[in-house]
C-alpha positions as CSV (number, residue, x, y, z in Angstrom):
1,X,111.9,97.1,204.4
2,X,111.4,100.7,203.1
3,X,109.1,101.7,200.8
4,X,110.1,102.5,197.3
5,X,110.6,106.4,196.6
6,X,110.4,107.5,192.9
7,X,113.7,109.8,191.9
8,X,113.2,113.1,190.8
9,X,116.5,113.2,189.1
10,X,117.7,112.9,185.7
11,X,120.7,110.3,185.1
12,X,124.1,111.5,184.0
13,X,123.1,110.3,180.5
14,X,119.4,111.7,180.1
15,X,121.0,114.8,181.1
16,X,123.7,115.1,178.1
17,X,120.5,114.0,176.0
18,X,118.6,117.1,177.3
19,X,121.5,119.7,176.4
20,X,122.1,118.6,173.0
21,X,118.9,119.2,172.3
22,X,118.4,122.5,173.5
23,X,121.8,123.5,171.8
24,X,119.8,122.2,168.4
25,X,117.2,124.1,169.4
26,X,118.7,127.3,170.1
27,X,120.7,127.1,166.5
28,X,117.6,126.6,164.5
29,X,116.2,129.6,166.5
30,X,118.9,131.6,166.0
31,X,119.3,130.4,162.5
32,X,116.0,131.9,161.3
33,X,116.8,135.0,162.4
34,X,120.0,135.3,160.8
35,X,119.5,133.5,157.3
36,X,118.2,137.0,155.7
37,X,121.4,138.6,156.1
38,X,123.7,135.5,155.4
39,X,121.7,134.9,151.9
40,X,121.0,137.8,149.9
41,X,119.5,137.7,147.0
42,X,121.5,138.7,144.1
43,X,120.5,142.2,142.2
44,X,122.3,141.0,138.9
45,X,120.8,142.9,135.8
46,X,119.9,140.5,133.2
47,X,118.2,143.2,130.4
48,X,121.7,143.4,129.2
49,X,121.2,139.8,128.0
50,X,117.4,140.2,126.8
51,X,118.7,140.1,123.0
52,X,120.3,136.7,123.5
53,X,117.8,135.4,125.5
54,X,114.9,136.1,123.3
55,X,117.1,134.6,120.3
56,X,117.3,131.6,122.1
57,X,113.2,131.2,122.6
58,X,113.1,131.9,119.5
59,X,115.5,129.4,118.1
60,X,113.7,126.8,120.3
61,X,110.3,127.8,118.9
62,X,111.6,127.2,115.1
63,X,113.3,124.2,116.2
64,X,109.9,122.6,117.6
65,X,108.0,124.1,114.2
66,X,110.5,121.9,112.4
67,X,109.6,118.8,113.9
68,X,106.3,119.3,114.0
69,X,103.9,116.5,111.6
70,X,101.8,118.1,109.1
71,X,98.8,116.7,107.8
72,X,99.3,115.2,103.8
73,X,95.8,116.3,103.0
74,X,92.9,118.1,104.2
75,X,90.7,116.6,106.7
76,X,87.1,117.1,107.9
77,X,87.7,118.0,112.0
78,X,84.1,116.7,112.8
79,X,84.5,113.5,110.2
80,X,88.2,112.3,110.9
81,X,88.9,109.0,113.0
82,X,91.1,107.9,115.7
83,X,93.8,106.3,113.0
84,X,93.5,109.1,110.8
85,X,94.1,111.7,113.5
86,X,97.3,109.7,114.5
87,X,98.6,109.4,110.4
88,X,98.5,112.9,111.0
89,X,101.1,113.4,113.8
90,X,99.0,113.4,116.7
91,X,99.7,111.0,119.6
92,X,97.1,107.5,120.3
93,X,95.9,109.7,123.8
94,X,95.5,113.4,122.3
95,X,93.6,111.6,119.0
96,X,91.5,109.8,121.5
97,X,90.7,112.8,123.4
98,X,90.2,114.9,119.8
99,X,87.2,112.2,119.6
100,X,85.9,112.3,122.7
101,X,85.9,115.7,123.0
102,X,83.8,116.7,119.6
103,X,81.6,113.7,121.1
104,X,81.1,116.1,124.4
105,X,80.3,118.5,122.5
106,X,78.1,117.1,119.5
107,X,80.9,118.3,116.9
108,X,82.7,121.4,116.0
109,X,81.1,124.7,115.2
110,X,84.1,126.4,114.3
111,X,87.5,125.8,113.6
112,X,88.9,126.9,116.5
113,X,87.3,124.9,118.8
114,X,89.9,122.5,117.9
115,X,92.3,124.8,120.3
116,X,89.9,124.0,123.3
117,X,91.1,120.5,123.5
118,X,93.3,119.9,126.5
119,X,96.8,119.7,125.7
120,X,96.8,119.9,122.1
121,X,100.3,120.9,120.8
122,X,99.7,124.6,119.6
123,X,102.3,124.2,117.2
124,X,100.6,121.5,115.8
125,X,97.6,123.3,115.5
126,X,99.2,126.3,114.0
127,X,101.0,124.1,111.3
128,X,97.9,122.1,110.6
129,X,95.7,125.2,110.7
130,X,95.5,125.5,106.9
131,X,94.2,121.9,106.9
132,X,90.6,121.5,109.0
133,X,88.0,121.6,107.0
134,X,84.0,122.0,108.0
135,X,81.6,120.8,106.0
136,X,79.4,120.2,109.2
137,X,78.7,121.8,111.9
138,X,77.2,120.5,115.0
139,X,73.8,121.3,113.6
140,X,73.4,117.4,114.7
141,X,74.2,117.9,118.5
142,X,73.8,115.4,121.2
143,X,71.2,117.1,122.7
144,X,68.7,117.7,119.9
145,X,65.8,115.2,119.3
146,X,66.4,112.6,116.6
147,X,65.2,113.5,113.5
148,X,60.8,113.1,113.0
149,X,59.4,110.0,110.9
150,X,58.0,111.9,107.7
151,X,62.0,113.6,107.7
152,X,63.7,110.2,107.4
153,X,64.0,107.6,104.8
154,X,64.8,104.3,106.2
155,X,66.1,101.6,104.7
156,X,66.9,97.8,105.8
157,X,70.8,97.9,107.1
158,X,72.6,95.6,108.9
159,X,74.1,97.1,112.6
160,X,77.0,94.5,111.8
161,X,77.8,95.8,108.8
162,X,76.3,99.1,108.0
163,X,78.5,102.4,107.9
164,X,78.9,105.5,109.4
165,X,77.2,107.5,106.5
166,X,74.3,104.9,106.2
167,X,73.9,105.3,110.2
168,X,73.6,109.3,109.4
169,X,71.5,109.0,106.6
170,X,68.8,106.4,109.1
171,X,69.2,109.2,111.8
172,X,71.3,108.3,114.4
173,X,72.5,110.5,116.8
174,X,76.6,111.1,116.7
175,X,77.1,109.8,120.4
176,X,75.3,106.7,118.9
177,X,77.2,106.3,116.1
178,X,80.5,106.7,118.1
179,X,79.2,104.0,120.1
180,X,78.5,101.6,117.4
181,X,82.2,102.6,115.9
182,X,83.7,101.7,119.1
183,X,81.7,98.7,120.1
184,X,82.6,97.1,116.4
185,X,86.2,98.1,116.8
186,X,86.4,95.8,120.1
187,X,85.1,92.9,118.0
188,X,82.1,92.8,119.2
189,X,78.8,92.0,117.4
190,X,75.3,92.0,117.3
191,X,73.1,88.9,117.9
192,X,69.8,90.3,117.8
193,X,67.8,93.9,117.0
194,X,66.8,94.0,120.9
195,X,70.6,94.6,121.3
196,X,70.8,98.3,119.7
197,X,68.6,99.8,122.6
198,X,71.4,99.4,124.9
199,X,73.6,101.5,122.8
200,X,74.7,105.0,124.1
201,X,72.2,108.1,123.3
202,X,69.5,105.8,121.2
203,X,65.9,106.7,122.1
204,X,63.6,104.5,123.0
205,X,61.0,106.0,120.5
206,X,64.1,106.3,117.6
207,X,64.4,102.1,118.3
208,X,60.9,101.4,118.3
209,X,61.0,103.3,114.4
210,X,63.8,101.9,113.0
211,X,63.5,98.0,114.5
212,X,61.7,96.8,111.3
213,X,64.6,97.9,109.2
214,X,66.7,95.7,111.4
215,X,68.4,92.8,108.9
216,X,70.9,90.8,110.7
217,X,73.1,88.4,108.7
218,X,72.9,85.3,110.6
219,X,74.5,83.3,108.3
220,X,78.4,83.9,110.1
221,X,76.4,83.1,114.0
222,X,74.6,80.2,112.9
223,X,78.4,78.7,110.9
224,X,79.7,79.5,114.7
225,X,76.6,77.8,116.8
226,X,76.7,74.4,114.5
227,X,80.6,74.2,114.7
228,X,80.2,74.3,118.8
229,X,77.3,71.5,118.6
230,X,78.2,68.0,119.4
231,X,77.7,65.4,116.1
232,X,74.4,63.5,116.8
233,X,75.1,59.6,118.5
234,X,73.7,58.4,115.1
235,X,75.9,60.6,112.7
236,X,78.1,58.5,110.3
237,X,81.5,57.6,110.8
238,X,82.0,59.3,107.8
239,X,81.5,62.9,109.1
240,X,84.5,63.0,111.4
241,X,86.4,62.1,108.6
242,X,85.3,64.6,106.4
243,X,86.3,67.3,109.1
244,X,89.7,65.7,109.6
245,X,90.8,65.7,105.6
246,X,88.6,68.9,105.1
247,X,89.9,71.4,107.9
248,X,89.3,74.8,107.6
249,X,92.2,77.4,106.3
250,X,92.1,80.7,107.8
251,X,93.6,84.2,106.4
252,X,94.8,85.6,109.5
253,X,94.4,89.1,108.1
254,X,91.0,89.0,106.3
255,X,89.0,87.0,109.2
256,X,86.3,88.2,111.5
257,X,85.6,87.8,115.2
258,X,83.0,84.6,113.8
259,X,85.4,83.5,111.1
260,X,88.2,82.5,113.8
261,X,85.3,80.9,115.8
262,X,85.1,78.4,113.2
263,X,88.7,76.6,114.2
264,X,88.4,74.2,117.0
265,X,89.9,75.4,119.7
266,X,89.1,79.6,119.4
267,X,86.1,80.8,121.6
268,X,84.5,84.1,121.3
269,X,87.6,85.6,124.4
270,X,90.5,84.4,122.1
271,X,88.9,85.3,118.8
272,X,88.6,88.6,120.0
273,X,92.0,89.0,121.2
274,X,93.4,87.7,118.3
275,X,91.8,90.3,115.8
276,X,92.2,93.1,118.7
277,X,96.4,91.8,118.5
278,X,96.2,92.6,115.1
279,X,94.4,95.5,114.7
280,X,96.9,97.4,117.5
281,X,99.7,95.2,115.1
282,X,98.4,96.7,111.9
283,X,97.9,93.4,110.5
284,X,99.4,90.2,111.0
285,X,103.0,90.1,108.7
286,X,103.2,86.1,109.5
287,X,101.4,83.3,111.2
288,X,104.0,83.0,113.9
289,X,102.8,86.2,115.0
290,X,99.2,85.0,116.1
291,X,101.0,83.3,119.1
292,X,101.9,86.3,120.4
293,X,98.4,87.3,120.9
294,X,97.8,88.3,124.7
295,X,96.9,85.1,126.9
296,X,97.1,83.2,124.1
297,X,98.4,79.3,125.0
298,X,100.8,78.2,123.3
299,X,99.5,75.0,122.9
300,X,96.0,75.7,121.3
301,X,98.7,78.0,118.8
302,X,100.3,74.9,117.9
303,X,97.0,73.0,117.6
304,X,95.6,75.6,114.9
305,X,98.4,77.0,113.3
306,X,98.6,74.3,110.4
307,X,94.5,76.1,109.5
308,X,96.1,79.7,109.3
309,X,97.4,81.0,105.9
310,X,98.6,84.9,105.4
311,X,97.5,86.0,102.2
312,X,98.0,90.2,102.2
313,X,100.5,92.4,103.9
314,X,100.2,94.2,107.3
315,X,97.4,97.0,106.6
316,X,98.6,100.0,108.6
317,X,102.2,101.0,108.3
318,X,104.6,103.5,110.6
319,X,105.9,106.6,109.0
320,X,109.1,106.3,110.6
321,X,110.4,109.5,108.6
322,X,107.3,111.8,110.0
323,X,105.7,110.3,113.5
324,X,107.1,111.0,117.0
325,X,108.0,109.1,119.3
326,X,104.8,109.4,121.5
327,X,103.2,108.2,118.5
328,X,105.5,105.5,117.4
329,X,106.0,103.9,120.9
330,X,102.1,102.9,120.7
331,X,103.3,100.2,118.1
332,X,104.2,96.8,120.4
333,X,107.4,96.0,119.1
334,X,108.3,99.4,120.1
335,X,108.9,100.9,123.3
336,X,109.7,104.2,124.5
337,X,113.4,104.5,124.8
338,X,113.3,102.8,121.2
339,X,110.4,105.2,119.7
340,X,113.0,107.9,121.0
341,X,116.2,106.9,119.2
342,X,114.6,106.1,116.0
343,X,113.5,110.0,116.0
344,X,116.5,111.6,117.6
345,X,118.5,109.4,114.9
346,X,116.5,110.8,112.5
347,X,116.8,114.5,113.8
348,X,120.3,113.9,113.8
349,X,121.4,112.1,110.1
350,X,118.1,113.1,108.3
351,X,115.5,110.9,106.9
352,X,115.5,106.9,106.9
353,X,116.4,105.8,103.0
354,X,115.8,102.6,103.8
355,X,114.5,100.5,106.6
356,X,118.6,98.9,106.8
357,X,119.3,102.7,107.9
358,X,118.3,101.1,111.5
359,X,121.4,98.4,111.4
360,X,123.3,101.9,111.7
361,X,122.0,102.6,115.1
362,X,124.2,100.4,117.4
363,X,121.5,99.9,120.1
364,X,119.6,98.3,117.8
365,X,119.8,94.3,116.8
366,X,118.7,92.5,114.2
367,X,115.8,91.0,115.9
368,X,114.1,94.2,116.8
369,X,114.8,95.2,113.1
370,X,113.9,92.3,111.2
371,X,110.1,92.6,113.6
372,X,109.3,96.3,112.4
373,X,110.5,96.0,109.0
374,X,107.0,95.2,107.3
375,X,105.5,97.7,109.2
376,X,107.3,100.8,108.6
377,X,106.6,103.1,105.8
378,X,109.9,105.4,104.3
379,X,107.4,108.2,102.7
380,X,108.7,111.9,103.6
């Protein structure tokens, strides 16, 4: 038997393989050299057409002044809120970053500071210029000390319910105060005075001061603790039954993170949901509406509904004649391609007479209509 020799040869098909590819080779070589003179770049003059272009920028510039939001009344740039900053025309991630920014900072020292903010729309800054106003400036920074004891006069407050001024007037730091805002705006609360050390840019020597001027209203916690208790084995019959005739109504739009606490049935997690639903609603326009809270079941909905009454309108309406549609898309019934034809409509015909106006855009039904109508505000 012979031994196996290897072949040194390349098969009939391996070598058709071999010559295609060189041939594809030798045209993208040859190619390269040869593109420069196949593709010249035009020499066409444009400066013949410099008028009509620069009337065209210029058109486009008036065009976007036009649509630009500007501010009802004058506002305090190192004062002015999230909300307020979003009435005025800006969009929920430039008003957030407005905040954030003077925060960085420890507030404005001029004016145009404002224009140092990333991404804020020039012409909205040109068109609102008239309207900043300074009565402060960052005199109150961050990085300066808190304020000495003999400077201060403190006064008993309430971290659950005291304001933003009262915080100022105690001494608080802005990075603090910002805290607090946005800590209470989450729904949460305070249980104890221990709990304010933990808060953003407070001093461990500024806590120590104020702690004995720390009053916390226990009176909402405590309601909320003896609703979670079990009845006593030797409680009366009677005691159940006064719950049971006696249950608890429940304005949907006035009550608290502790208030909802007090149905059976709403922990802390879905109490704060429900009044964060709201909040990004504007306010609740009807008790159906609740269900649609976030992870909400629809069963404990049912179970507490019959406690829920709606006594006031929604609190915080859409200027559908004056926002954008990056501002009105942060609304939940509305989404993008929906925030886009309710402004290009408007562009188009003018302003909204009347929220029945919308029945005249096809793409929208009655549902999506009937949804947004107590929440949207005609003023021009």
């Amino acid at each position: 038997m012979k031994d196996y020799e290897p072949r040194h040869i390349l098969t009939k098909k391996e070598r058709r393989g071999m010559l295609a590819l060189l041939m594809v080779i030798s045209f993208l070589v040859s190619f390269y050299f040869v593109e420069p003179y196949l593709l010249r770049k035009s020499n066409f003059n444009y400066s013949t057409f410099s008028d009509e272009i620069e009337n065209y920028y210029r058109a486009n510039d008036q065009d976007a002044q036009d649509n630009v939001v500007i501010a009802q009344e004058p506002f305090d740039i190192n004062e002015i809120t999230t909300d307020k900053l979003i009435e005025s025309g800006l969009s929920h991630d430039l008003a957030s970053r407005w905040v954030k920014y003077r925060e960085a900072i420890g507030g404005f020292d001029s004016v145009e500071q404002v224009n140092n903010i990333y991404h804020l729309d020039k012409q909205w800054y040109k068109a609102n210029y008239d309207k900043f106003r300074l009565t402060k400036t960052n005199s109150t920074r961050t990085d300066i000390k808190p304020v000495k004891p003999t400077e201060l006069e403190l006064f008993t407050f309430d971290p659950n319910k005291v304001s933003n001024s009262e915080l100022k007037a105690l001494g608080f730091l802005p990075r603090t105060i910002a805290a607090f805002e946005k800590y209470r705006f989450k729904g949460g609360s305070f249980y104890a005075a221990d709990e304010l050390k933990y808060l953003d840019g407070m001093d461990s020597s500024f806590f120590e001061r104020i702690l004995p001027f720390v009053a916390i209203d226990t009176s909402e916690i405590q309601a909320v603790v003896e609703m979670g208790k079990e009845l006593p084995l030797t409680a009366p019959d009677t005691t159940s039954k006064i719950l049971e005739t006696k249950p608890i109504l429940l304005d949907i739009n006035e009550s608290n993170v502790y208030q909802w606490q007090l149905i059976k049935g709403i922990g802390p997690k879905y109490a704060n949901r429900i009044v964060q639903y709201r909040s990004h609603l504007g306010g609740f326009s009807n008790i159906a509406q609740v269900g649609e809270t976030y992870y909400l079941p629809d069963s404990v909905f049912q179970s507490i509904k019959s406690q829920l009454v709606v006594s006031s309108p929604p609190t915080r309406r859409l200027k559908i004649n004056q926002l954008t549609a990056d501002s009105l898309r942060l609304h939940p019934y509305i989404d993008w391609k929906q925030a886009s034809i309710i402004e290009n409509y408007r562009q188009q015909h003018g302003p909204y007479q009347e929220v029945d106006d919308l029945y005249k855009v096809k793409v929208f039904d009655s549902v999506f209509i009937e949804k947004i109508r107590p929440y949207c505000d005609l003023v021009l």
